[in-house]
C-alpha positions as CSV (number, residue, x, y, z in Angstrom):
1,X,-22.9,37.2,-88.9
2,X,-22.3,33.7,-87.6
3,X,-24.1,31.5,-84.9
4,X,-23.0,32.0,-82.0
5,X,-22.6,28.8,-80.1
6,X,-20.8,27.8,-76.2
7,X,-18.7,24.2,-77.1
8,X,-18.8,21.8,-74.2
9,X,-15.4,20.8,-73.1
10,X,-16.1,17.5,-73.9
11,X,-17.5,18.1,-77.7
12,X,-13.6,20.0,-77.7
13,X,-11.6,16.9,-76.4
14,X,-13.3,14.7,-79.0
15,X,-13.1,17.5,-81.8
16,X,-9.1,16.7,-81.3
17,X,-9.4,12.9,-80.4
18,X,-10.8,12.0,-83.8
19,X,-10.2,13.0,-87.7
20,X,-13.4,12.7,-88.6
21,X,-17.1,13.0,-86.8
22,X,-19.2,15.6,-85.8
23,X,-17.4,17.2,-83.2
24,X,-14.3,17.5,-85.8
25,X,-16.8,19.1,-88.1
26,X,-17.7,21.8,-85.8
27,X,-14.4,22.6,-84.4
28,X,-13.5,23.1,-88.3
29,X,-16.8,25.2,-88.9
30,X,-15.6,27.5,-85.8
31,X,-12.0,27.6,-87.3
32,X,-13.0,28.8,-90.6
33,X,-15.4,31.5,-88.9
34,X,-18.6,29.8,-90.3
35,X,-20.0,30.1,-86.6
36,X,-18.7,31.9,-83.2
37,X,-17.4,29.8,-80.2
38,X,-18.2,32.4,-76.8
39,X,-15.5,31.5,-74.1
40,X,-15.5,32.7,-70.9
41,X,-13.1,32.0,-67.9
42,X,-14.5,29.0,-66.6
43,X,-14.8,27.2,-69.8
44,X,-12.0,28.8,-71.0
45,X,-9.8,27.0,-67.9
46,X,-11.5,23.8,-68.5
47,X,-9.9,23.5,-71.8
48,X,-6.6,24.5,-70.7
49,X,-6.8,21.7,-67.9
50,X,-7.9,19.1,-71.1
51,X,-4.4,20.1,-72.9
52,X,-2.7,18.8,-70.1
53,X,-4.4,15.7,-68.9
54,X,-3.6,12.5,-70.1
55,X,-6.6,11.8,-72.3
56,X,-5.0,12.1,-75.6
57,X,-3.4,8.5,-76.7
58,X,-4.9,9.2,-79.7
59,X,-5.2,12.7,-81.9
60,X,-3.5,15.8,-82.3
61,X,-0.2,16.2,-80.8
62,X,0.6,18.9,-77.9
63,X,1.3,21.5,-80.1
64,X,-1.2,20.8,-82.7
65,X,-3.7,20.9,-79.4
66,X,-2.2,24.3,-78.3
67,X,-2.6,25.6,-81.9
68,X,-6.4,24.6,-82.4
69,X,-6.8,26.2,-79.0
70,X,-5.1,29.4,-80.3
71,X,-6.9,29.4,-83.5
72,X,-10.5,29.3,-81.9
73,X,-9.7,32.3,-79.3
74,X,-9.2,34.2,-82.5
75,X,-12.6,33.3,-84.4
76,X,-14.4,33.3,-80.7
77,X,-15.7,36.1,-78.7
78,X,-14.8,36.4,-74.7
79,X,-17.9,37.2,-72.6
80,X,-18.0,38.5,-69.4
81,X,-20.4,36.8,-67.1
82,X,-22.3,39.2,-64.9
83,X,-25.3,36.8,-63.3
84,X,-25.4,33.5,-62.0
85,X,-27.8,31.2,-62.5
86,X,-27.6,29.0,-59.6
87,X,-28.4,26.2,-58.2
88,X,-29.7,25.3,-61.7
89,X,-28.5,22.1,-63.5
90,X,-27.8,18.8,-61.7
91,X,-24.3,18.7,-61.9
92,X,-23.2,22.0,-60.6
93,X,-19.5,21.9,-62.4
94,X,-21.9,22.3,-65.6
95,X,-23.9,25.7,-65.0
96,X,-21.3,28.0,-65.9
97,X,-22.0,26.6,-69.3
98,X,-25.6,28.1,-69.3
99,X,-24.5,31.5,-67.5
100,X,-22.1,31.4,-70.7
101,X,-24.7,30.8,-73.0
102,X,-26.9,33.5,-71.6
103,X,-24.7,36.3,-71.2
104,X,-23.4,35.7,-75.0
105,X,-26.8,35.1,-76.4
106,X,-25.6,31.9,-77.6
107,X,-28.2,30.0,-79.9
108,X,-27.2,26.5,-78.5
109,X,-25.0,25.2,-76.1
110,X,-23.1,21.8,-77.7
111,X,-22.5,18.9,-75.9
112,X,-22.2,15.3,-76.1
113,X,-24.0,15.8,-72.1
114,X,-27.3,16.0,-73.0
115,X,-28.4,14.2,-69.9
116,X,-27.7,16.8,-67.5
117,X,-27.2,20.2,-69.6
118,X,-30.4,20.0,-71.2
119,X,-32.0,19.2,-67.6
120,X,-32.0,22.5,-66.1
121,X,-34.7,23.9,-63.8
122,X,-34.3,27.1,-65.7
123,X,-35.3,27.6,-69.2
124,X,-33.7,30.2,-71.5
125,X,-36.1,31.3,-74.7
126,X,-34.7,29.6,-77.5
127,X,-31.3,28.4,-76.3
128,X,-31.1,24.8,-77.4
129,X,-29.1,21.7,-75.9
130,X,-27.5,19.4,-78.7
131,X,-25.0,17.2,-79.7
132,X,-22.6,18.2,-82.3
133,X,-24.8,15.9,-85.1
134,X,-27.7,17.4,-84.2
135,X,-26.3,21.2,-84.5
136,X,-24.6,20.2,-87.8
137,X,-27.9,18.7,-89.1
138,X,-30.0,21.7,-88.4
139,X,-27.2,23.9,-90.4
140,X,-28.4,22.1,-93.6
């Protein structure tokens, strides 16, 4: 069964910015079914609101975006969120991230926001906080 991991939006956006790098790698690992993104309706939103911004000068085109985005809800699992865990992280817009984690039994929650993901006031067991690189390197 594979790992079940919650991908930041962020660690997403740059998965389709660049052709290479970590967050590339583990949006390739997710595709392939090597481990399992969890989604849930907040995060879910969040990276239908990336699709249409205007970060994207570089990268995937709008329809290879739409297809990546299509291709992970089929190799992720939807969780419904039943508990809050609030007020917990600094930046508030972040905690639906955890409650994701939690309710999924995610292993580790991947962001390039290290800063204020992994500074909650709540700890959860053995979820983890880390960067694409640093998930990759512990998978060898």
């Amino acid at each position: 069964m594979p790992t079940s991991i919650v991908i930041d939006a962020n660690v997403f956006v740059s998965g389709l910015r660049s052709q290479d790098g970590a967050s590339r790698a583990l949006l390739r690992a997710a595709l392939v079914g090597e481990i399992e993104p969890l989604f849930g309706n907040a995060l879910w939103l969040e990276y239908r609101d990336l699709l249409t911004r205007p970060v994207w000068a570089t990268g995937a085109t709008p329809a290879e975006r739409e297809q990546v985005l299509a291709a992970l809800a089929k190799k992720g699992r939807w969780v419904t969120i039943y508990f809050g865990w609030r007020p917990n992280l600094p930046d508030e817009a972040d905690n639906h991230l955890i409650e994701l984690a939690v309710a999924g039994g995610a292993e580790a929650i991947i962001t390039h926001n290290l800063r204020d993901v992994g500074r909650g006031e709540l700890r959860f067991g053995r979820l983890r906080i880390l960067t694409p690189a640093q998930f990759l390197e512990t998978r060898r």
